[in-house]
C-alpha positions as CSV (number, residue, x, y, z in Angstrom):
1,X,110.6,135.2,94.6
2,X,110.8,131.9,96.2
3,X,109.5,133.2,99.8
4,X,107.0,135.4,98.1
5,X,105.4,132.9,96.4
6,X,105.8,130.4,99.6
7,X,104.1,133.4,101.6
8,X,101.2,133.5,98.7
9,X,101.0,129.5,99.3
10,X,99.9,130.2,103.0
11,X,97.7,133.1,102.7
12,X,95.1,131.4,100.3
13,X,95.6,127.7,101.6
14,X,91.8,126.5,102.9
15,X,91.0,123.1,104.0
16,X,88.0,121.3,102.3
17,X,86.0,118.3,103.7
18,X,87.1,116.1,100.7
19,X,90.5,117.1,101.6
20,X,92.8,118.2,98.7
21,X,95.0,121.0,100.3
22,X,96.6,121.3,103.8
23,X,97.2,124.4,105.3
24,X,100.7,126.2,105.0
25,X,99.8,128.1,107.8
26,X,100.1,125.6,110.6
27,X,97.4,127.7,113.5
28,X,94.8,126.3,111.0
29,X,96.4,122.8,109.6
30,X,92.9,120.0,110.0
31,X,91.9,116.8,108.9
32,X,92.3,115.8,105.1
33,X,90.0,112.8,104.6
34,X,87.0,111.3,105.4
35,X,88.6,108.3,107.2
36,X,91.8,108.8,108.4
37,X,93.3,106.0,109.4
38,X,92.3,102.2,109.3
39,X,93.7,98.7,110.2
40,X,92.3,95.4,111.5
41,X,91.6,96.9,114.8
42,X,89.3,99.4,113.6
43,X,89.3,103.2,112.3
44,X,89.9,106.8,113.4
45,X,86.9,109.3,112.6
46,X,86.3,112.8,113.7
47,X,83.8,114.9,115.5
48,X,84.1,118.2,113.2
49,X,81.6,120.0,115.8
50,X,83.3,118.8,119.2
51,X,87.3,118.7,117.3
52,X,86.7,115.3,118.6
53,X,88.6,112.1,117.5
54,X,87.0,108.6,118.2
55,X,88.7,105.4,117.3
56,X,85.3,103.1,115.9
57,X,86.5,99.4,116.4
58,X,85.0,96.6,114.2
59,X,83.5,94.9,116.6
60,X,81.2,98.0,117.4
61,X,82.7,99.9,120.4
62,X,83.4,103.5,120.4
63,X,86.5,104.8,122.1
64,X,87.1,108.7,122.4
65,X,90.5,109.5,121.9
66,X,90.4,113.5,123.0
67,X,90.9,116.5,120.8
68,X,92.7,116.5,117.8
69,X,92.1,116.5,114.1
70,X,94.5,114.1,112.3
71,X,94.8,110.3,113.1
72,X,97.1,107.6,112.8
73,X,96.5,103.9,113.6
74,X,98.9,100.7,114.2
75,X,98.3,96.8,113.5
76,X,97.8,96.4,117.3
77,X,95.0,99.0,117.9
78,X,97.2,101.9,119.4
79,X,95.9,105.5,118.0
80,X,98.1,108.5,117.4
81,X,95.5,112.0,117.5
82,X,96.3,115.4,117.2
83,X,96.8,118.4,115.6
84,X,98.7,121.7,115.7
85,X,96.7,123.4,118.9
86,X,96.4,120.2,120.6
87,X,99.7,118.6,120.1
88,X,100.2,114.8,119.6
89,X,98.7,112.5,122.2
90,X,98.9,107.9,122.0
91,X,96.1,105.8,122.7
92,X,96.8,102.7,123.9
93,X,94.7,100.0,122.8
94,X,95.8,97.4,125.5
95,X,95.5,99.8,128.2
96,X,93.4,102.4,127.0
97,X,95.6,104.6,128.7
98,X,96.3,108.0,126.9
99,X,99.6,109.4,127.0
100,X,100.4,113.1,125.6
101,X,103.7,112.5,123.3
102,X,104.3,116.4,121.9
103,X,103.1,119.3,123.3
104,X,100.9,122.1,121.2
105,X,102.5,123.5,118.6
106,X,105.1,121.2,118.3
107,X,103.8,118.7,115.7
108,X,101.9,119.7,112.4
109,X,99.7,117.4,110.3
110,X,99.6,115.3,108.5
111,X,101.9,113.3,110.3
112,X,102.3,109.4,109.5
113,X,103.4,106.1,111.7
114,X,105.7,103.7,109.5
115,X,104.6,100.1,109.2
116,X,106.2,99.0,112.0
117,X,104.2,101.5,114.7
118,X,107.5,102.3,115.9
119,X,108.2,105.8,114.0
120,X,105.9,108.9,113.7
121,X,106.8,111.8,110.9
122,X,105.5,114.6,110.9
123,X,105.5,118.6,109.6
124,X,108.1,120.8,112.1
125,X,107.5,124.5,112.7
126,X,110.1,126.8,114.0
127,X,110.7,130.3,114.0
128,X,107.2,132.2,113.8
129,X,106.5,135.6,113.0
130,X,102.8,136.3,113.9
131,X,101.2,133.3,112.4
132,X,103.4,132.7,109.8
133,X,106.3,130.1,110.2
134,X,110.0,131.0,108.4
135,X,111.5,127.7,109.5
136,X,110.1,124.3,107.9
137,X,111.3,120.9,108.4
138,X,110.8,116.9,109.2
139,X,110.7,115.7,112.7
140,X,111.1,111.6,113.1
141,X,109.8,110.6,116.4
142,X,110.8,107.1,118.6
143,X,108.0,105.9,120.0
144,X,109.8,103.3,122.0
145,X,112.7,105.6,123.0
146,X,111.2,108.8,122.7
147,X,114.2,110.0,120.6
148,X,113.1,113.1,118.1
149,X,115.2,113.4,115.3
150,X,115.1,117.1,112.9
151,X,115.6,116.5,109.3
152,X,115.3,118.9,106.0
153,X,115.1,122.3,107.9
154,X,114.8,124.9,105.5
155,X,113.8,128.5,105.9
156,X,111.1,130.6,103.9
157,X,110.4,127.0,102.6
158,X,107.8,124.4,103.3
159,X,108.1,120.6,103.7
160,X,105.1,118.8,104.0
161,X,105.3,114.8,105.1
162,X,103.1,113.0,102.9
163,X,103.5,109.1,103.5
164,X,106.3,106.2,104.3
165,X,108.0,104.3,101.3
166,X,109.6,101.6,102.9
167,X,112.0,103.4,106.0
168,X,111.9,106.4,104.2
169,X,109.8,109.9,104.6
170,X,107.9,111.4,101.7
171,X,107.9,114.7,101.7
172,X,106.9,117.3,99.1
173,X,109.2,120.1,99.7
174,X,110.3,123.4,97.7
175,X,113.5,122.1,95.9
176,X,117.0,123.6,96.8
177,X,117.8,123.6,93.1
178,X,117.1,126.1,90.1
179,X,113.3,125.0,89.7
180,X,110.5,127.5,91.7
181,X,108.0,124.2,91.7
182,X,107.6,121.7,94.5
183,X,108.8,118.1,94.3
184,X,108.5,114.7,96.3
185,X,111.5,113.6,98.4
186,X,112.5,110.7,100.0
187,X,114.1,111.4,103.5
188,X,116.1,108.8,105.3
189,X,116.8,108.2,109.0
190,X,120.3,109.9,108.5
191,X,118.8,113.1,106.5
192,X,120.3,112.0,103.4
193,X,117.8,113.2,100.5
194,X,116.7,111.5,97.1
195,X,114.3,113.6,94.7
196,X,111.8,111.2,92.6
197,X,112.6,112.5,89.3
198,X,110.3,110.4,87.4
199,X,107.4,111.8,89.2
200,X,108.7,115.2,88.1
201,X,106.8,114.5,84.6
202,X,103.3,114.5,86.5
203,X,101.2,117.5,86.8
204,X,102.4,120.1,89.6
205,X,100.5,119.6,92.7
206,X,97.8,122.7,93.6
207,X,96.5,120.8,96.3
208,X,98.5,118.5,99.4
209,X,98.8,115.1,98.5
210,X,96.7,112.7,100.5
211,X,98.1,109.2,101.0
212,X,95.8,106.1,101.3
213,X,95.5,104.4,104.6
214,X,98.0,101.9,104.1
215,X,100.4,105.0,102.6
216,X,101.1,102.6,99.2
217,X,98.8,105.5,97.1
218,X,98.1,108.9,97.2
219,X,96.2,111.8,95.2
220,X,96.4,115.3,94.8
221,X,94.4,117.7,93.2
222,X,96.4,119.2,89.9
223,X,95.2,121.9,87.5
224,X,93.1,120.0,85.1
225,X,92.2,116.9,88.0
226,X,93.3,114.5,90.3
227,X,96.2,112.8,89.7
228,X,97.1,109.5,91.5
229,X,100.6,108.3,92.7
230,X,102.5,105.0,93.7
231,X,105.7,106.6,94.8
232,X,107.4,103.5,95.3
233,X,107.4,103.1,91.4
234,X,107.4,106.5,90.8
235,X,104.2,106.0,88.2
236,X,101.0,108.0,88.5
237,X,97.6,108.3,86.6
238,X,95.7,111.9,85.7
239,X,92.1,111.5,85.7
240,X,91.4,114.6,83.7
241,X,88.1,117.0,84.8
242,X,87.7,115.2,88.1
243,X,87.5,118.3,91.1
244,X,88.1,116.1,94.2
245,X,88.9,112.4,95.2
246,X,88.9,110.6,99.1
247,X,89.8,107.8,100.3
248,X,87.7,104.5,101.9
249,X,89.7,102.0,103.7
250,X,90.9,100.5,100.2
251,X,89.5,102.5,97.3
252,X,89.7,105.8,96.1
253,X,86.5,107.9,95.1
254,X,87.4,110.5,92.3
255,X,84.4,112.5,91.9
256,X,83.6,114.0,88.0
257,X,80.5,116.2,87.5
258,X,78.7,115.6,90.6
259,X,79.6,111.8,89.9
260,X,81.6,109.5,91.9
261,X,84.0,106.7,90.5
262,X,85.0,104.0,92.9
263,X,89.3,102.7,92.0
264,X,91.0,100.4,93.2
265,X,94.1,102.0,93.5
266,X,96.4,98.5,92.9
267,X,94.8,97.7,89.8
268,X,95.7,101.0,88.3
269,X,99.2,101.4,89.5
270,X,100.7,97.9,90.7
C-alpha cells in the first residue's frame, strides 16, 4: 500500500508558481516561491523563460548565476543555484567565480544552507526505474571540505528536506512506523532521527512545505488551507479556506478568495 500510494504521490505531483507542492518525481522538481532566498547581500530570483537564476543585490546590480531553478543564499553574498537537470553550482560573491559543486542528477530541491553557510541539505535520488526513483534519502554536503554525507535512505519512500532547526535537517518523510501519513523529522549530523510528535496534531500536509527565507517558518497547503509551522516549538496556525500562501523576505502572504493577507510570521508563532 505504502509504495502504491508513494507512486500515486508522484504521478499527480505539479508545481504551481505560488508554490505549494514539490515534485516527487525529481526529472521535473522547480522553484517553490516567489523569492527564494534573501540576506543582507541581496536576493535570488529566477528567469522562468530562460531557467535562469540572477542574484539581485541591494545596491542595484544584477549578477547571473547560470541555470538552475532553486536558490540558496549566505550572510556573505555566496549563492547556491540549481536544480535536478542542472546540478548544484556556488557563486562566489568575493570572486564572482562560479564553481559546479554536484553534477546533474545528483542533488534534488529544495535543498537548504544552515546558518553558518557551511552545510548544504538536500533531496537524494538513487536507484531509478524510468523516471521514477525507488531509493530516497538526505545528502549533507561540506562546503569547506567537500565531504557528502548519506542520511535516511529508504526505498519506495520519499524524504523531502524542508528547512534547518538549529544543526539539524527537517525533513518530511513517510514514517517507518504503523501510520501510512507523512511526518516532519529532525535529522542529525550522525543520522540519528527524532519525529516532532506535537506537530502530528496539525492537518496532514497535501502540498510540500515551504520554509521562509530565514528557515524559522514554513507553510503548507492542507485540505481545508494553509497551515503555518514553527518547528522549533513544534506549534502551528491553520488559516482555514485560504488556497495558497508565499513568502516576501519577512512576511507571508496567505491568499483567501482572490484576497491577500500580509503575516508576520513571529507575531503569530514566537
Amino acid at each position: 500500500m505504502r509504495r502504491n500510494v508513494i507512486l500515486t504521490i508522484a504521478a499527480i505531483a505539479t508545481v504551481v508558481t505560488l508554490g505549494t507542492m514539490a515534485q516527487v518525481t525529481p526529472r521535473r522538481t522547480q522553484a517553490q516561491e516567489r523569492v527564494q532566498s534573501a540576506s543582507k547581500k541581496g536576493r535570488v530570483v529566477f528567469d522562468r523563460a530562460q531557467g535562469e537564476a540572477r542574484l539581485v543585490k541591494y545596491d542595484g546590480a544584477i549578477v547571473s548565476l547560470g541555470k538552475g531553478s532553486f536558490g540558496q543564499i549566505d550572510g556573505d553574498g555566496n549563492v547556491l543555484v540549481g536544480d535536478w537537470e542542472t546540478g548544484l553550482h556556488r557563486y562566489d560573491g568575493k570572486t564572482g567565480q562560479v564553481v559546479q559543486l554536484k553534477g546533474p542528477h545528483q542533488v534534488g530541491v529544495p535543498f537548504y544552507l544552515d546558518t553558518s553557510g557551511r552545510y548544504v541539505a538536500y533531496q537524494l535520488f538513487e536507484d531509478f526505474e524510468g523516471e521514477q526513483y525507488l531509493t530516497a534519502g538526505v545528502g549533507l554536503l561540506d562546503l569547506q571540505t567537500g565531504r557528502e554525507r548519506v542520511h535516511y535512505k529508504r526505498k519506495h519512500q520519499y524524504a523531502h528536506v524542508v528547512a534547518w532547526v538549529g544543526d539539524r535537517v527537517l525533513v518530511l518523510c513517510w514514517d517507518d512506523g504503523p501510520v501510512d501519513y507523512p511526518v516532519f523529522k529532525l535529522i542529525d549530523f550522525n543520522g540519528r532521527e527524532e519525529r516532532l510528535k506535537a506537530l502530528q496534531q496539525a492537518p496532514l500536509a497535501v502540498g510540500m512545505p515551504v520554509a521562509s527565507p530565514d528557515q524559522d517558518h514554513l507553510y503548507y497547503r492542507g485540505k481545508k488551507g494553509i497551515v503555518l509551522v514553527n518547528p522549533a516549538s513544534q506549534t502551528f496556525h491553520v488559516y482555514d479556506g485560504a488556497e495558497s500562501a508565499y513568502w516576501t523576505k519577512d512576511r507571508l502572504v496567505v491568499v483567501t478568495g482572490g484576497k491577500e493577507q500580509t503575516i508576520d510570521p513571529y507575531t503569530v508563532l514566537p
